[in-house]
C-alpha positions in Angstrom: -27.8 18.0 -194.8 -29.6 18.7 -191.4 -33.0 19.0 -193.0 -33.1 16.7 -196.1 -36.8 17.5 -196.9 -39.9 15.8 -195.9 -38.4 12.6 -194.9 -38.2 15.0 -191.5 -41.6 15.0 -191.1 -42.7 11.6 -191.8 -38.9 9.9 -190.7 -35.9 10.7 -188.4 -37.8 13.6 -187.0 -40.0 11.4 -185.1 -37.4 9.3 -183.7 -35.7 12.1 -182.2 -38.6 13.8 -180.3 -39.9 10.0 -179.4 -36.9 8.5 -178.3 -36.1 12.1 -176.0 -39.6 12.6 -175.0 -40.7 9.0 -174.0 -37.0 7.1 -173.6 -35.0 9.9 -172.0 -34.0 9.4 -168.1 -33.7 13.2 -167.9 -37.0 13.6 -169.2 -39.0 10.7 -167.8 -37.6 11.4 -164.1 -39.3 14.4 -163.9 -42.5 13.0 -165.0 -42.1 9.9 -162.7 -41.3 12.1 -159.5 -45.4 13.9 -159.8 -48.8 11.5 -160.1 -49.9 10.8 -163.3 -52.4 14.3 -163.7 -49.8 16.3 -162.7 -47.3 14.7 -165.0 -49.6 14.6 -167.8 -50.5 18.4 -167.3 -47.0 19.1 -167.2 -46.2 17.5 -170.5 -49.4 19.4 -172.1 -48.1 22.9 -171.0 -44.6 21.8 -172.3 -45.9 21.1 -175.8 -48.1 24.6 -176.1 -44.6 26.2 -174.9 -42.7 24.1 -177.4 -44.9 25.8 -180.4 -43.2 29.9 -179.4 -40.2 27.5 -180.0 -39.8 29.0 -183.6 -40.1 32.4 -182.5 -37.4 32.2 -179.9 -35.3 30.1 -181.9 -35.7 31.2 -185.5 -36.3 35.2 -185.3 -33.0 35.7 -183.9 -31.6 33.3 -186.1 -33.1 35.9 -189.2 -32.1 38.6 -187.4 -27.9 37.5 -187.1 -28.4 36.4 -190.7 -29.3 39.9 -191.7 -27.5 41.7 -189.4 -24.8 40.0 -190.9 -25.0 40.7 -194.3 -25.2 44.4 -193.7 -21.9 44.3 -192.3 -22.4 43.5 -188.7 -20.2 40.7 -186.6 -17.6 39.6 -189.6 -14.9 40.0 -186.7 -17.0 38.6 -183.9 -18.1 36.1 -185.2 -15.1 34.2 -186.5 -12.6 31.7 -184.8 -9.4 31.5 -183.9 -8.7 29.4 -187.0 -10.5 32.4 -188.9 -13.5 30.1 -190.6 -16.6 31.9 -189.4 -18.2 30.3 -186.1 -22.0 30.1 -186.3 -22.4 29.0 -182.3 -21.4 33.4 -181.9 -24.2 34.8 -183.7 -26.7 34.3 -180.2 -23.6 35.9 -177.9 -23.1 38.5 -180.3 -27.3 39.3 -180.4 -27.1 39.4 -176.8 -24.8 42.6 -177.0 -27.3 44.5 -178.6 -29.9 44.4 -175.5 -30.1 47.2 -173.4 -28.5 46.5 -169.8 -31.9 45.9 -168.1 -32.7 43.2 -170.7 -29.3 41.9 -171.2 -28.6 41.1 -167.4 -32.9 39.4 -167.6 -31.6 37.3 -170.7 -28.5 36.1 -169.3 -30.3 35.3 -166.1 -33.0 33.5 -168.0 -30.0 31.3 -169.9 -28.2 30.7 -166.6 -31.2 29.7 -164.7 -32.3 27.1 -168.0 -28.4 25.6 -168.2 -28.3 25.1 -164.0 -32.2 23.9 -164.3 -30.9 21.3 -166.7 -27.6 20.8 -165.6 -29.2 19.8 -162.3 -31.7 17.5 -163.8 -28.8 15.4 -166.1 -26.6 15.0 -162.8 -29.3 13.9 -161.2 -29.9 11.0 -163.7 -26.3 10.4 -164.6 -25.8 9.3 -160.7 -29.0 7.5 -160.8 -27.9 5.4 -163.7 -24.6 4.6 -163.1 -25.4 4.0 -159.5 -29.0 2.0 -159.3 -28.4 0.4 -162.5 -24.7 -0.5 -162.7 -23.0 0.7 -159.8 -25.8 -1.8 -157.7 -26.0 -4.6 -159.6 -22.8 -5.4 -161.4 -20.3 -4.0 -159.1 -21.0 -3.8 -155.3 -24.4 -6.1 -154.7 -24.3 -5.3 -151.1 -23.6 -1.6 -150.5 -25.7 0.1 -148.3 -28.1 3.3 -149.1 -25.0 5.9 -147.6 -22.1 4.0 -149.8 -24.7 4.5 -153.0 -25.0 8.1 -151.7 -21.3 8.5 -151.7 -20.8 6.9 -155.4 -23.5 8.8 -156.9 -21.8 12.2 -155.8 -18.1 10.6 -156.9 -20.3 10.3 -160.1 -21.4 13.4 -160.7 -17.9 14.6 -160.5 -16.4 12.7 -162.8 -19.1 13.1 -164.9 -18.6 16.9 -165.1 -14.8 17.1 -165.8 -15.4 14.9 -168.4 -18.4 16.7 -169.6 -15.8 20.0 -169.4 -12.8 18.2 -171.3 -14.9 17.0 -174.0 -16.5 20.3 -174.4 -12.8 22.1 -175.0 -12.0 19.1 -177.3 -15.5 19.2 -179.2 -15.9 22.9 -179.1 -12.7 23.2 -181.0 -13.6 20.8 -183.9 -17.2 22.4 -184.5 -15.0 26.0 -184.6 -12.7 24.3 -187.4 -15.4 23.0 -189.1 -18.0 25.5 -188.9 -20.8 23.1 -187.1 -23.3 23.8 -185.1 -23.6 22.6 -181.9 -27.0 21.4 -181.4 -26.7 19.7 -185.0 -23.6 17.8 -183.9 -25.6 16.5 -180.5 -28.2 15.3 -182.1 -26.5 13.4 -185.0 -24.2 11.5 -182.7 -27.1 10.4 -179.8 -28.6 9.6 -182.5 -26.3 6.1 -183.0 -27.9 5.2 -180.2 -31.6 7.0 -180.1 -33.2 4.6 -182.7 -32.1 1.5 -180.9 -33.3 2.4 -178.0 -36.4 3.9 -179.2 -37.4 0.5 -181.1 -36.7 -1.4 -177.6 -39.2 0.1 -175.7 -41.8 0.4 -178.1 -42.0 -2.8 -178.9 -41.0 -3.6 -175.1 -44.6 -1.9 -174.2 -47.1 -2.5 -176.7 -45.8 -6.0 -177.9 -46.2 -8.6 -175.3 -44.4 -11.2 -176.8 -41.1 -8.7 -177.3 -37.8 -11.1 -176.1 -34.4 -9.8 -174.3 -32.3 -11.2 -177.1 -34.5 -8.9 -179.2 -34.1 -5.7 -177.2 -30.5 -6.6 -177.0 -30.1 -6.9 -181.0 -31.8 -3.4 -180.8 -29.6 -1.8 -178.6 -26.3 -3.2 -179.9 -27.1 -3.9 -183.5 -28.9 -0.7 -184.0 -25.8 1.6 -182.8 -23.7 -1.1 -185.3 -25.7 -0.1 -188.5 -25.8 3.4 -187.2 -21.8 3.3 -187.6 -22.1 1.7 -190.8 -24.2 3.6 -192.4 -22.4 7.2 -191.2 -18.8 5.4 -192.9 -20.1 3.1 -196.1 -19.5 6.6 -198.3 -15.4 6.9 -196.7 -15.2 2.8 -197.4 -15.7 2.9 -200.9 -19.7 2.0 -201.3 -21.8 3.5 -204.1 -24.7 5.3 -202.9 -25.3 7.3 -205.9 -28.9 5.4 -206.7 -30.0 7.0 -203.3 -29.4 11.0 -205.0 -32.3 11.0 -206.8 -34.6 10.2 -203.3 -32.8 12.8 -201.0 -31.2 10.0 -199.2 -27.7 10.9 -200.2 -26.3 14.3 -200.2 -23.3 16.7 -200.7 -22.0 17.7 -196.9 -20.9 21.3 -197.7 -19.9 21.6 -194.0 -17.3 18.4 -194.7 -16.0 19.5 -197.9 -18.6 18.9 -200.1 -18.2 15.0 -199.6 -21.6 12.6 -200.2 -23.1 11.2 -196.8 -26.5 9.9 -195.3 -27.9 13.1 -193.5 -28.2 12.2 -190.2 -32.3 12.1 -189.9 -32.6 9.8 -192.2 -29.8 7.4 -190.7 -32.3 7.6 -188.1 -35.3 6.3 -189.8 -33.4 3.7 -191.6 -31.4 2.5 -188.3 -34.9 2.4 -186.6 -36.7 0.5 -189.2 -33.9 -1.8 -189.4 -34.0 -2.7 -185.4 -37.8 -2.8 -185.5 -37.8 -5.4 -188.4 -34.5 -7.7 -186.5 -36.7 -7.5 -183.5 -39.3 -8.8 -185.2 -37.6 -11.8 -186.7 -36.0 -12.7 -183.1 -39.4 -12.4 -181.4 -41.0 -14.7 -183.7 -37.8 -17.2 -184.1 -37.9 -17.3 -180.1 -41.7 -17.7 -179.2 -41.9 -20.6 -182.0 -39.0 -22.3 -180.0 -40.9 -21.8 -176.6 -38.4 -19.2 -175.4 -40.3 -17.6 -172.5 -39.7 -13.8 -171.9 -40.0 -11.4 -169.1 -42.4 -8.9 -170.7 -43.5 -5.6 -168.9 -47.5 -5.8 -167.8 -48.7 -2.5 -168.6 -51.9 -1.0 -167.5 -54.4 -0.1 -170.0 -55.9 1.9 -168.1 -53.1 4.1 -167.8 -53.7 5.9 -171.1 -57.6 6.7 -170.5 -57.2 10.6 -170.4 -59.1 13.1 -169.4 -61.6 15.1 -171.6 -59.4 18.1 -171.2 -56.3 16.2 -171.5 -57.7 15.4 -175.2 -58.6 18.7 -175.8 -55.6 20.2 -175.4 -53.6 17.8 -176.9 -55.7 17.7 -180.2 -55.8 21.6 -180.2 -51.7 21.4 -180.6 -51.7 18.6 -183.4 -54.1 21.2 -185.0 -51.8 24.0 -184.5 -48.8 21.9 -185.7 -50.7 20.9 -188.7 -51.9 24.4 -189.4 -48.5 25.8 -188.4 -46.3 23.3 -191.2 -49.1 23.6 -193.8 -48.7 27.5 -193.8 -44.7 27.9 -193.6 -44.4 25.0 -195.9 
C-alpha cells in the first residue's frame, strides 16, 4: 500500500521530497538564514548523506525482521491491545548495543529530535506570528509583543504536539501503522497543493492568486475525496489492473488509493485547475502580483554541478541495481 510500484518513482515520490525539500518552512529557513554558496553547499552535503540513508534505515530494519523470526522480541514488541507494534522493533535493536554504543546512539537520537525539534518551533512561531499573528490579528504590535506571541506559540504548539501524539500513538498501536507512513500520508492532503502553487508561482509569470488559492484549497478537497470515494460507495475496480487501487491489509483488507499515488493525482489535478484559471484570468485582463525571480540565481558553480550530477548517477546506479 505504501509502495505501490513504480508509480513511486515517476509519481507521488517526487511530490513528497519536492514539496519538503523546496516548500517546507523548516527546511527553507535554514537555507535562507546562510548566502547562497553556503546554502547550496549545505544542500549538496545533505543529499550525499541522504544516499547512507538505506543503510541506516533499511539494515536494521532486516535485521528486527530476522531477529524476529528466530524468536526474538514476540513480547517486546507487542501493544497493550496485543496486535504486534512495528514502531518497537528500533527500541528493541537499541538493547542489543553494548553500553558504550548504546549511551552514543541514544545521544545521537536525542541530539537529531532537539536539533529538529528546535528548528520546527522556530518556524511554527515564525508562521503564526509574521504571517498571521501580524497581519490579520494585531497590525500594530511592536517587535517585543511579536516576541511575546511567538513564545505563547511555541507553547501551545507543543502541548498540542504532546496530546496528539498520546491520541495518535494509540491508533497506529491498534492498527499496526507505522509512524512515519501515517505522517506522510496525511501532510500529504496538503503537500501537492502547495507544491503545484509555487511551482507554477516561480517559473510561470503569468500564475494568478485565485489560481494559487484553487491549489491550496481545492487540492486538500480532492485529496479528501479521493482517500473516502472507496467508504462512499464508488467503483474503483477499473483502477486494479494499473496498481492504482489496492487491498489495505493494515485496514482490514479494504480497497483504497495508496497514498503516493493520491499524491500524483491531487497534484496533477491542481496543476491542470491552475492552468485553466490562469488562462480564464489573463484573457479577462486580470492583472496579478507575480514573484520576479532572478535568473541568475540558478547559474551554479562548476563544482556545484559536479556534485550534484555525481548523486543523480549514484541514485540511478543505486535503483537500477536493487531494482
Amino acid at each position: 500500500m505504501s509502495l505501490p510500484g513504480l508509480t513511486v518513482l515517476i509519481g507521488g515520490m517526487w511530490i513528497v521530497n519536492l514539496n519538503y525539500w523546496g516548500c517546507n518552512q523548516y527546511i527553507t529557513q535554514r537555507a535562507l538564514g546562510a548566502d547562497l554558496k553556503t546554502a547550496r553547499s549545505g544542500i549538496l552535503y545533505a543529499a550525499f548523506l541522504k544516499l547512507l540513508m538505506p543503510v541506516i534505515v533499511v539494515l536494521p530494519g532486516i535485521g528486527a525482521y530476522v531477529l524476529y523470526q528466530k524468536g526474538m522480541f514476540h513480547t517486546e514488541m507487542l501493544s497493550s491491545s496485543g496486535v504486534v507494534d512495528v514502531n518497537k522493533a528500533y527500541p528493541n535493536l537499541m538493547t542489543l548495543l553494548p553500553d558504550g554504543f548504546k549511551g552514543l546512539a541514544f545521544a545521537a537520537l536525542t541530539a537529531a529530535i532537539v536539533a529538529s525539534l528546535a528548528g520546527k518551533a522556530n518556524s511554527i512561531a515564525t508562521i503564526f506570528t509574521l504571517d498571521i499573528y501580524k497581519k490579520a490579528i494585531n497590525r500594530n504590535a511592536d517587535e517585543k509583543h511579536l516576541v511575546t506571541t511567538g513564545k505563547i506559540t511555541v507553547i501551545v504548539s507543543m502541548l498540542l504536539a504532546i496530546l496528539m501524539s498520546l491520541v495518535i500513538g494509540e491508533k497506529l498501536m491498534g492498527e499496526g501503522k507505522q509512524g512515519f507512513n501515517y505522517i506522510q500520508e496525511y501532510t500529504g492532503f496538503v503537500s501537492p497543493g502547495i507544491f503545484a502553487m509555487f511551482i507554477l508561482g516561480f517559473f510561470w509569470k503569468r500564475t494568478t492568486s485565485n489560481a494559487a488559492l484553487f491549489a491550496t484549497i481545492g487540492g486538500f478537497i480532492m485529496s479528501c475525496v479521493l482517500k473516502f470515494l472507496p467508504s462512499w460507495g464508488v467503483n474503483l475496480d477499473w483502477l486494479t489492473p494499473y496498481g492504482f487501487y489496492q487491498p489495505n491489509f493494515a485496514n482490514g483488507g479494504k480497497y483504497e488509493i495508496p497514498f503516493l499515488d493520491r499524491m500524483g493525482f491531487v497534484f496533477l489535478f491542481c496543476i491542470a485547475g491552475m492552468a485553466v484559471i490562469n488562462f480564464v484570468e489573463n484573457r479577462r485582463g486580470i492583472k496579478n502580483n507575480g514573484m520576479v525571480v532572478d535568473t541568475s540565481m540558478f547559474r551554479v558553480s562548476k563544482g556545484f554541478a559536479v556534485g550534484a550530477l555525481i548523486i543523480c548517477v549514484l541514485l540511478i546506479t543505486l535503483y537500477t541495481v536493487y531494482w
